[in-house]
C-alpha positions as CSV (number, residue, x, y, z in Angstrom):
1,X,0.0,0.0,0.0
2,X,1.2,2.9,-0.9
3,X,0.5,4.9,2.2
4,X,3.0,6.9,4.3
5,X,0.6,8.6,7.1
6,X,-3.3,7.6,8.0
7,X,-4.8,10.7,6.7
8,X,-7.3,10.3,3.8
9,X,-4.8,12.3,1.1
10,X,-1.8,10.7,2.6
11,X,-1.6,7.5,0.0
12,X,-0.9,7.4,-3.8
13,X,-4.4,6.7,-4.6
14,X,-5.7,9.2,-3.4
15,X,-3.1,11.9,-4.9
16,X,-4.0,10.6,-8.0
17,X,-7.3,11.5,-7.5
18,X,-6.4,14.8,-6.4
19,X,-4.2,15.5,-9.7
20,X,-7.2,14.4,-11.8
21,X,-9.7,16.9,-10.0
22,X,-7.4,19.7,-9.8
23,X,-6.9,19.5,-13.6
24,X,-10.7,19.2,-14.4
25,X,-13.1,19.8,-11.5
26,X,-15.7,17.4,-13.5
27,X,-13.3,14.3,-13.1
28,X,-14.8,13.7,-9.6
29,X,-17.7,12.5,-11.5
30,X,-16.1,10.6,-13.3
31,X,-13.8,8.9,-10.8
32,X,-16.9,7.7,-8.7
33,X,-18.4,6.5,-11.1
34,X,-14.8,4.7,-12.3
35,X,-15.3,3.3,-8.8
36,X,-18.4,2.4,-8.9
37,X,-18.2,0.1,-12.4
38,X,-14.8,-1.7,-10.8
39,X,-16.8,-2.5,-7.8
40,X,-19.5,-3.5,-9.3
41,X,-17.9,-5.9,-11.7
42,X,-15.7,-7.7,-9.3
43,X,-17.4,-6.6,-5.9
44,X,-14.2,-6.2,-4.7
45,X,-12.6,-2.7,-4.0
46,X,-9.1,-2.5,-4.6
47,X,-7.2,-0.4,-2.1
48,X,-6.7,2.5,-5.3
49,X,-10.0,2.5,-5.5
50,X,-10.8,2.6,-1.9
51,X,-8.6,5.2,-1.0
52,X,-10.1,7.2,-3.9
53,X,-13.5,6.8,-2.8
54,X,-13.0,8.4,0.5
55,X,-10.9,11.2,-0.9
56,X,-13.6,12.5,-3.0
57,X,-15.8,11.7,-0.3
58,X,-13.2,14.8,1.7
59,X,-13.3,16.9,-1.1
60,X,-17.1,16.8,-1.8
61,X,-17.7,17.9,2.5
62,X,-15.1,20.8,1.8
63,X,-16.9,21.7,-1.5
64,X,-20.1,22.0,0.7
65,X,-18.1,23.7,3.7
66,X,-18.4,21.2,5.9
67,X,-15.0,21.1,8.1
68,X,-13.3,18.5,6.9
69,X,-10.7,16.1,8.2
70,X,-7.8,17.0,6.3
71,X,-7.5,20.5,3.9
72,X,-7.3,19.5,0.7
73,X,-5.0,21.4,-2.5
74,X,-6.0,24.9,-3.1
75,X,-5.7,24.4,-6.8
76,X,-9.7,22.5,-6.3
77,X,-11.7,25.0,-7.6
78,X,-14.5,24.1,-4.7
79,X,-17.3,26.0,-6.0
80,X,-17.3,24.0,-9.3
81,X,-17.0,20.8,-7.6
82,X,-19.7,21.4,-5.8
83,X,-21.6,21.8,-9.2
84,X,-21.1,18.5,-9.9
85,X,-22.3,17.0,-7.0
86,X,-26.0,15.5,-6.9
87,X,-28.3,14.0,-4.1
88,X,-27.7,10.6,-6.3
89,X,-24.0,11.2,-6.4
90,X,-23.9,11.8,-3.5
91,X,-25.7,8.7,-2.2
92,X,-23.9,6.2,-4.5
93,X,-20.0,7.8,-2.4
94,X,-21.5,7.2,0.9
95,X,-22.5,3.5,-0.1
96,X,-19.2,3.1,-1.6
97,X,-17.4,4.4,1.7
98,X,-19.6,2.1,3.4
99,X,-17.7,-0.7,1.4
100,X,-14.2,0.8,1.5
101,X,-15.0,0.5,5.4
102,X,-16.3,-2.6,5.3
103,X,-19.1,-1.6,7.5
104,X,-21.1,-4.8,6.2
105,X,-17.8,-6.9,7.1
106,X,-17.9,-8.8,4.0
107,X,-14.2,-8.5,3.7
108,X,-14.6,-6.9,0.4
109,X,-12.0,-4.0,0.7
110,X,-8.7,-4.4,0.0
111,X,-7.9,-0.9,1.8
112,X,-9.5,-2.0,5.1
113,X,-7.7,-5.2,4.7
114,X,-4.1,-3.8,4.8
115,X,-5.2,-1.0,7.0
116,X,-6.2,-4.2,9.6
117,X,-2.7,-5.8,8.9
118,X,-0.9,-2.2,9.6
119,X,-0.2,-1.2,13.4
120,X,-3.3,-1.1,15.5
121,X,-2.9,2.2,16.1
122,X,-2.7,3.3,12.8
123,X,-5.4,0.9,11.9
124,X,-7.7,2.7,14.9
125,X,-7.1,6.1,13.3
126,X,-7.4,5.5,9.6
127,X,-10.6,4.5,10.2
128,X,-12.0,6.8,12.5
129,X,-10.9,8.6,10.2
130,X,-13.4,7.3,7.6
131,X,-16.4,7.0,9.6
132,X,-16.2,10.7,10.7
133,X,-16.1,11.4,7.0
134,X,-19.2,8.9,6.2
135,X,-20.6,10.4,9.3
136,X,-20.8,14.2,8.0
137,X,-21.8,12.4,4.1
138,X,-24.8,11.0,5.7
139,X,-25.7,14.4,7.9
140,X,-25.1,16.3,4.2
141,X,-27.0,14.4,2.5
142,X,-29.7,14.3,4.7
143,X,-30.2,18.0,4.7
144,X,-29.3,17.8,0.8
């Protein structure tokens, strides 16, 4: 895993992701939804696609003004990521968070899986880390 710290923009995956958007705000729907087909064809979520997942799931609470967990780039152009973002988007990154944390425990993430191998600690922060950002996903979209 290409991971050197437990916050969510602290991995490779997630800097990708980050690249992408800051080049073309739009990408973040397009990334979710790149998510959301390699899930759904191997319902399996690779730790790339994982840690992606809950970085756009960061960017769209920051987009919304939401205090999030870690500040993200200042190249995002947040207003026009916002734009982007729909109740139904929305939704479909909060179920896929759900997965990336295995909240089911169906053992179907491969970020959770070598986040549980990592030091305990680490383990306990990365995702506390990821339920306060599904946490604040679910308030937002509730008042969406």
């Amino acid at each position: 895993m290409g991971a050197w710290e437990t916050g969510v923009f602290d991995n490779d995956g997630a800097g990708d992701f980050l690249i992408i958007v800051e080049r073309d705000y739009s990408a973040i729907v397009n990334q979710i939804e790149y998510v959301e087909t390699t899930w759904s064809e191997d319902e399996y979520m690779e730790v790339d696609e994982g840690s992606c997942i809950l970085a756009a799931g960061e960017l769209i609470l920051e987009a919304y003004g939401v205090h999030p967990v870690q500040r993200l780039s200042e190249k995002v152009d947040l207003t026009a990521v916002k734009s982007q973002i729909t109740l139904e988007l929305l939704q479909k990154v909060i179920g896929l968070i759900q997965i990336a944390l295995n909240m089911d425990n169906s053992d179907r993430s491969e970020v959770y899986e070598l986040w549980a191998e990592a030091d305990p600690e680490d383990f306990a922060k990365w995702k506390q880390t990821g339920q306060a950002i599904l946490h604040q996903l679910e308030q937002l979209s509730v008042g969406a």
